[in-house]
N, C-alpha and C positions, 0 to 999 in steps of 0.2 A: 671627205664624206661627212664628219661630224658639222663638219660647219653648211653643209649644204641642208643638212636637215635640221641644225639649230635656226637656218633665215625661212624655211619653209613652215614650221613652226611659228617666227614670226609674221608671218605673210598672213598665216592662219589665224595668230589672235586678234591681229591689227582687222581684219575682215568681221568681225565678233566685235569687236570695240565698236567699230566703227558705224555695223546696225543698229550695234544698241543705243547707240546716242542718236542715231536718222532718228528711231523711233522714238527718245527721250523727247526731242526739240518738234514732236507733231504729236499734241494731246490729242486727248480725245476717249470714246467708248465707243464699242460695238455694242448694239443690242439683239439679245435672240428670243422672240417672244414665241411661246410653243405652250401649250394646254395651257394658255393663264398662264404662263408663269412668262416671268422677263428676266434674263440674265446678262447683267453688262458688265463687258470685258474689255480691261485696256487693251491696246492693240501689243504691248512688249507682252503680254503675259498670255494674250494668244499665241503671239511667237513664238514663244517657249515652247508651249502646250503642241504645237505642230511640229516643233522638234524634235521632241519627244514621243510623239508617234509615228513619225517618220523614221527614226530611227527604229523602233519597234517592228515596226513594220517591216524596212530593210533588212532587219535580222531575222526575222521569220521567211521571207523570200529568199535568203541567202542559205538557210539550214534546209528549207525546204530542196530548193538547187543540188545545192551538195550533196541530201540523201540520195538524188538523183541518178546524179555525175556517179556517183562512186560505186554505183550497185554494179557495174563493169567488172571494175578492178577486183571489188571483195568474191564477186565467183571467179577470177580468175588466180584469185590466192586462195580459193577454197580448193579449187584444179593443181592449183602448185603443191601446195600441203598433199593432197592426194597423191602425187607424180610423184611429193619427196618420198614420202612416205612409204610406195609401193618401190621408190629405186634403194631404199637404207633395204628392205627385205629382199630384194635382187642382191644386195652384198652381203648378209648376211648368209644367204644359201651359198654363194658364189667361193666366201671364203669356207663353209661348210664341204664346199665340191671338190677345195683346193686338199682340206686335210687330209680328203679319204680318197687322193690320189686321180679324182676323175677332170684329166684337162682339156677334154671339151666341154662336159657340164660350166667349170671354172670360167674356161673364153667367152661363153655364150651370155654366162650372167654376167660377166665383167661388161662385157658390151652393150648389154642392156641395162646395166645400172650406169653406166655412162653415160649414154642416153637419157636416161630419167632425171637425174643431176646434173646434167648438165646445165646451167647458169648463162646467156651471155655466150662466152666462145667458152669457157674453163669449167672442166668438171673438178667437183673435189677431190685432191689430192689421193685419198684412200683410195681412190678408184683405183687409182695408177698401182697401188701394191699389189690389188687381188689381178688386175690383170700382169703385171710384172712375175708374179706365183704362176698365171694362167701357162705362161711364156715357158718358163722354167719347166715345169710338167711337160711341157708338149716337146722340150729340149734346144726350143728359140733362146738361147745364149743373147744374139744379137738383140732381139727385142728384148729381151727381159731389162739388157745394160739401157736400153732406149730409154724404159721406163724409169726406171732406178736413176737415170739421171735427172728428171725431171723430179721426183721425189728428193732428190738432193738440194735441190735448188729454191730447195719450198720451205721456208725455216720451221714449219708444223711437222715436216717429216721428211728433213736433213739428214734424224738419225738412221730413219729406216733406210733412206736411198744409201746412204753411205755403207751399211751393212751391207746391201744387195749386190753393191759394187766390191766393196773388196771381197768378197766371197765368189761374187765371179771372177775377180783377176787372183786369187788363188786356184780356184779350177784350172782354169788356163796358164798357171806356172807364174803369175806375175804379181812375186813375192813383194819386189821392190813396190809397185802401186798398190800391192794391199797394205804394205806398212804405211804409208803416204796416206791413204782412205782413212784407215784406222787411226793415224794422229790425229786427223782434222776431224773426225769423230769424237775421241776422249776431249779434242780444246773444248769442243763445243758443248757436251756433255762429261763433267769427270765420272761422274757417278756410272756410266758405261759399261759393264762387268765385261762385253764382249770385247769393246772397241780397246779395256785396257790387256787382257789378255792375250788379243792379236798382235797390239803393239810390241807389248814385250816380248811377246814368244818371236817375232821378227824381226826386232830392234838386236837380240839377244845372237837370233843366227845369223845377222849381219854383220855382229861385233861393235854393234853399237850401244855398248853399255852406259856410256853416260847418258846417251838421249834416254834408255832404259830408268837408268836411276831416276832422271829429269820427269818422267810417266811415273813412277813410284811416288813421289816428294808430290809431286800436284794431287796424287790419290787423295794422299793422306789429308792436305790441306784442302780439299774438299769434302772430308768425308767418309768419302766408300771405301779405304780403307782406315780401322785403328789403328791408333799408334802401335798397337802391340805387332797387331798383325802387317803395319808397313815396316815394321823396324825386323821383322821373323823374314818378309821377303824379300828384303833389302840384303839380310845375309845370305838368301839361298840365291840371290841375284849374283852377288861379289862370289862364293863358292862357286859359281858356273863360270867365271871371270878368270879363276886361276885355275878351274878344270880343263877349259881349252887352252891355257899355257903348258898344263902339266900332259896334256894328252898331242898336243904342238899340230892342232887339227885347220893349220893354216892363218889361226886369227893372229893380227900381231900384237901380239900381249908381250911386252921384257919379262926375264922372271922376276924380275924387283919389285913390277908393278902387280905381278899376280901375287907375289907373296903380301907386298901391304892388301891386297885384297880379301887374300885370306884371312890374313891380321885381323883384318875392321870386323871380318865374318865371325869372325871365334869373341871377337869382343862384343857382338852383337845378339849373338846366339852361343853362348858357350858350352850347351848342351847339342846345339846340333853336329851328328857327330861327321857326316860328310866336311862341312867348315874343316874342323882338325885333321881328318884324315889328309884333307888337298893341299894343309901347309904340312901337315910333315914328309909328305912326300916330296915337296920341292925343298923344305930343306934340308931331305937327305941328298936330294941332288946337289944341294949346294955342300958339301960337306958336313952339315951343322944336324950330324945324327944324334951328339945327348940332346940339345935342346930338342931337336924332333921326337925323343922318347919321353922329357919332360913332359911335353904337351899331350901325351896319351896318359901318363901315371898323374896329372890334375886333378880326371877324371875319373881315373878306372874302379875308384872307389865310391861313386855318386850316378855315372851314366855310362858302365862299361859297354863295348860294343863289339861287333863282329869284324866289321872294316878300319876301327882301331885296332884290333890288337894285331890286326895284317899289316898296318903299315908300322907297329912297335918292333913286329921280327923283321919286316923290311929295312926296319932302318939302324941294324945290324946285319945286312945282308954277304958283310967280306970276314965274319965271324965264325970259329968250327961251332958245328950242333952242339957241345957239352958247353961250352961259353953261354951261347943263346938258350942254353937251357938252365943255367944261373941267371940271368939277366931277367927272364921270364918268370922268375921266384917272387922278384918285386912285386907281380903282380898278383901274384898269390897270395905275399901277406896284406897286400891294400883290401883286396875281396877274396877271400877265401873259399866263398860258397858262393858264387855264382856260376853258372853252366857256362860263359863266354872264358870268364878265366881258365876253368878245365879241359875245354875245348883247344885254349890255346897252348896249354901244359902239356898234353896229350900227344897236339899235334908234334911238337919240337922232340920229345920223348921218343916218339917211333921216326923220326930224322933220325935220330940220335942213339937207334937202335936199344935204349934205354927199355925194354920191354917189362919189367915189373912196375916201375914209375907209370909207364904208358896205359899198362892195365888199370894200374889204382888211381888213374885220375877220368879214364873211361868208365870204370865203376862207380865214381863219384857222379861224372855227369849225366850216366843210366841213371841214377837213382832219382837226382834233382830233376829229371824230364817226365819218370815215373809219374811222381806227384801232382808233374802240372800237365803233362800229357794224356800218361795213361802207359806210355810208353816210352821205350827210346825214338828219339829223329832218325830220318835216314841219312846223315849225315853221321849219328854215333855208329849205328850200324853200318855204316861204311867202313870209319873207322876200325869196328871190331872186328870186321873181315883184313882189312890191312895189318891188323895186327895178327891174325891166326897163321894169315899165310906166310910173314915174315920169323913170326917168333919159331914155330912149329912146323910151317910147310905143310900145315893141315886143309888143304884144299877142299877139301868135305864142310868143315865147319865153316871154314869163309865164302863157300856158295851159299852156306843154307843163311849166313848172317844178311846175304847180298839179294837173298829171294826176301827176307824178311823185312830190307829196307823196303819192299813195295809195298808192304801191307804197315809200313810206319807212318805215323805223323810229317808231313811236308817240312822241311827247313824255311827260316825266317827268310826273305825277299824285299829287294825293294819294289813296292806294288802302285801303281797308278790308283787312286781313292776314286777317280771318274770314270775308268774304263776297265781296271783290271786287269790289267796286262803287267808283267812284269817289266823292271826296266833291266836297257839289253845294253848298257854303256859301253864295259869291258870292265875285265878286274883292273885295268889300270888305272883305275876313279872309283873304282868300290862300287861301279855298278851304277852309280846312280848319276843323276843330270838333270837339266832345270825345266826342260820340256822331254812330255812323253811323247816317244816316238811312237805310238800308237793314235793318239787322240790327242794329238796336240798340244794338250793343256798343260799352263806352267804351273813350277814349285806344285806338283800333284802327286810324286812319289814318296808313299809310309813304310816303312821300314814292321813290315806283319808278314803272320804265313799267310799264301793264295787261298783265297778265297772259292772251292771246289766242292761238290758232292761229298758230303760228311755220312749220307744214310746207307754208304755198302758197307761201313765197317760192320753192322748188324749184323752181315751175312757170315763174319769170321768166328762167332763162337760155334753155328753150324758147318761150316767149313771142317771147325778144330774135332767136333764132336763123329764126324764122317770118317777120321781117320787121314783126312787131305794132308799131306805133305807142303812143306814152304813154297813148292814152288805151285802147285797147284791155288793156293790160295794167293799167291802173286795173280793167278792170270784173272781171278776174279775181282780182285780191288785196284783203283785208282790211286794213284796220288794224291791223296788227301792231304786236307789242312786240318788244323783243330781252331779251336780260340786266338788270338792275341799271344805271343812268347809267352811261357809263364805264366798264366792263368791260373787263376786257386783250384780250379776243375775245367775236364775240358768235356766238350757235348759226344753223346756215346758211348758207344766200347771202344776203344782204341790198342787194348793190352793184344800182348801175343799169347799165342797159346801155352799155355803151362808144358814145362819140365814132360808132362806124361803125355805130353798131347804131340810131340816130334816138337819143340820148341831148340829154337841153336841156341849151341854150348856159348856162353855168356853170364855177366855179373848180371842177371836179371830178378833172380828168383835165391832164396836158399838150396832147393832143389839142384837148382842147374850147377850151383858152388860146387856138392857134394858129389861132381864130378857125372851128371849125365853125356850122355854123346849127342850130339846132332844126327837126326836120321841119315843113313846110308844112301850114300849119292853117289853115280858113276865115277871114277877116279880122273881126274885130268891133269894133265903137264903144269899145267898152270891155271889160275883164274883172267878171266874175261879181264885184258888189262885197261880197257873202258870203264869197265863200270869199277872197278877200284879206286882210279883215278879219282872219276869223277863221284 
């Protein structure tokens, strides 16, 4: 090609040479005589001059032409402009129709913004979304996947089709292809919040925790997650690793390989207190109960916990209650005023039929909840009902303590931070686990009280002031939460009613010390062995 227009080139100057030398070798002048005047002109420099306006000329017919020619095309790109224009407002209604749930408005404008945009044989890709939305509203599974694959195939909006697809093969149970969508989602995009979150919460219940890890390690090195926070869910990844060993829920995990996972977890997170609880629980299964009570006294001075100190008496579990109830002293002088250690003091005390010990560390942990509650938990007031009926056989005061656990402050839970729902594991994991069985979502369970109606406790100082008895103001109040554990103050009234107001006999008040009674309640054989229990 170059060389065809380098000889054409010269074909052209040699043409130009070659006139100009005709004209060199025949002198001569032209003359133009016009009003008196004579102008003589060689014949090369005429030449020129007619070249020159020949050329001039040519370009003026040639611009002329083409405003011509073209006045076609620009009204019909004034008609296109127009057509886009009114098909982009056809999708914006369209996906407007899809929000507020109406899918036929949705279908109609999909169709007619397809139409509009349409290019050639191919409309713009977006089209395919709102009508793939249109599909879905109307409850077309089949067309919606129609759509959504062709969105996949389109590298401008792979991620959306890829969405639309494994969220329909999870509708229809097809976990295995949603995980599969979802990888080739996060390759393509790491930065993906959905496509990493599917993955893992399905990599996870597949038992596929390397490919898992492999989806964590790519986060990080893209990005969307920090170090901190891939290195936080790396441990809550490995803890749900040795939860399904510890809980033997079919995945094949050795316990050798869950306890190094545990390992990495605690060494990863040494405050996350699930990590500790899952390796001392396997290695009390292994026999290796001091090191698994080491692993709880680490901490129990820096990050004491609820499901620690359950797996520190579990891992003296072939021990009599007055042993485990020395053993537990450790953890009294590491933290002496925290509410989890009394809690745990308490508990092993009324094992251990120890009932003055039982009282004064129940009185301990009313007081520390006082401050940050307003009140006792209902889990202290369970407590102090378990202990009336045992020490005393006073069935009267351990109902009205058991009426009064309704109108107490909620116990701490492990709670989903995106849906709110408590996690439902079993106590044999401390409750908790790596996706919520609710909403899906992984590493989303916080260790707070639920989250509930705070504005009926209002209704208990008129409750108190009417003369209402504990049980009567039971049937008015919820289950309430307050603040975060231990808050400097918690929102409301939360206290019970004073000593003079039928308040149960308990370390709550000085009053009540000085020996008041719990109001008069019918006599029964025993207490509701449910709600003691529990």
């Amino acid at each position: 090609m170059t060389f065809a227009r380098a000889l054409w080139f010269i074909i052209k100057l040699a043409v130009l040479v070659g006139a100009a030398v005709w004209l060199a070798n025949r002198p001569g002048n032209l003359s133009l005589v016009w009003f008196g005047y004579r102008i003589d002109v060689p014949p090369l420099g005429l030449a020129m001059l007619g070249v020159v306006l020949g050329i001039i000329l040519l370009w003026l017919v040639g611009r002329v032409v083409h405003r011509i020619l073209s006045v076609p095309g620009e009204i019909g790109a004034i008609r296109g402009h127009a057509r886009e224009t009114k098909g982009y407002q056809m999708l914006t209604r369209g996906f407007a129709a899809a929000a507020a749930g109406d899918a036929r408005e949705a279908r109609r404008l999909a169709q007619a913004a397809q139409k509009l945009l349409t290019k050639g044989s191919e409309a713009p890709p977006i089209t395919r979304l709102l009508a793939a939305q249109a599909a879905q509203l109307e409850g077309d599974e089949r067309g919606a996947t129609a759509h959504f694959k062709v969105l996949a195939e389109t590298p401008e909006t792979a991620i959306l089709g890829l969405r639309g697809l494994a969220m329909n093969a999870l509708k229809s149970g097809d976990e295995e292809g949603a995980r599969q969508l979802a990888e080739r989602a996060l390759a393509a995009n790491p930065n993906a919040q959905w496509a990493a979150d599917t993955a893992l919460r399905l990599q996870v219940k597949a038992g596929r925790y390397d490919a898992a890890e492999n989806s964590l390690k790519a986060l990080v090195r893209a990005g969307a997650l920090g170090t901190k926070e891939g290195q936080r869910r790396r441990a809550a990844l490995l803890t749900e690793k040795a939860r399904q060993a510890l809980i033997a829920d079919g995945h094949d995990i050795s316990a050798d390989g869950a306890v190094a996972a545990a390992r990495e977890a605690v060494k990863l997170a040494g405050d996350f207190a699930p990590a500790r609880f899952m390796l001392a629980r396997l290695l009390t299964r292994q026999g290796k109960r001091k090191e698994a009570m080491r692993l709880v006294e680490q901490v129990w001075d820096s990050h004491p916990h609820e499901i620690l100190g359950e797996a520190y008496l579990l891992a003296g579990e072939n021990e009599r209650s007055l042993e485990r109830t020395q053993r537990l002293e450790r953890l009294l002088r590491q933290n002496p005023d925290h509410p989890e250690t009394h809690r745990l003091l308490a508990e092993a005390d009324l094992a251990a039929d120890l009932w003055g010990e039982a009282r004064r560390h129940l009185d301990r942990l009313a007081a520390l909840e006082r401050t940050a509650f307003g009140a006792p938990t209902q889990a202290t007031c369970r407590g102090f009902a378990r202990l009336e009926e045992r020490e005393r056989a006073d069935m009267t005061a351990a109902r009205a303590w058991l009426d009064a656990a309704a109108a107490a402050p909620a116990d701490a839970a492990w709670i989903c931070r995106q849906c709110g729902q408590p996690g439902d594991a079993g106590p044999e994991c401390g409750q908790w686990q790596f996706t919520c069985r609710a909403c899906q979502a992984v590493d989303s369970l916080e260790w707070r009280v639920p989250a509930r109606a705070r504005s009926v406790h209002a209704a208990l100082p008129a409750a108190a002031a009417s003369g209402a008895g504990p049980s009567a103001r039971a049937n008015m109040v919820e289950i309430l939460s307050p603040e975060p554990p231990f808050a400097a103050a918690a929102q409301g009234s939360r206290d019970l009613p004073e000593s003079g107001q039928n308040r149960p006999a308990g370390p709550l008040t000085d009053a009540s010390k000085a020996g008041p009674r719990p109001p008069e309640a019918p006599q029964a054989a025993s207490v509701d062995a449910a709600r003691l229990i529990n």
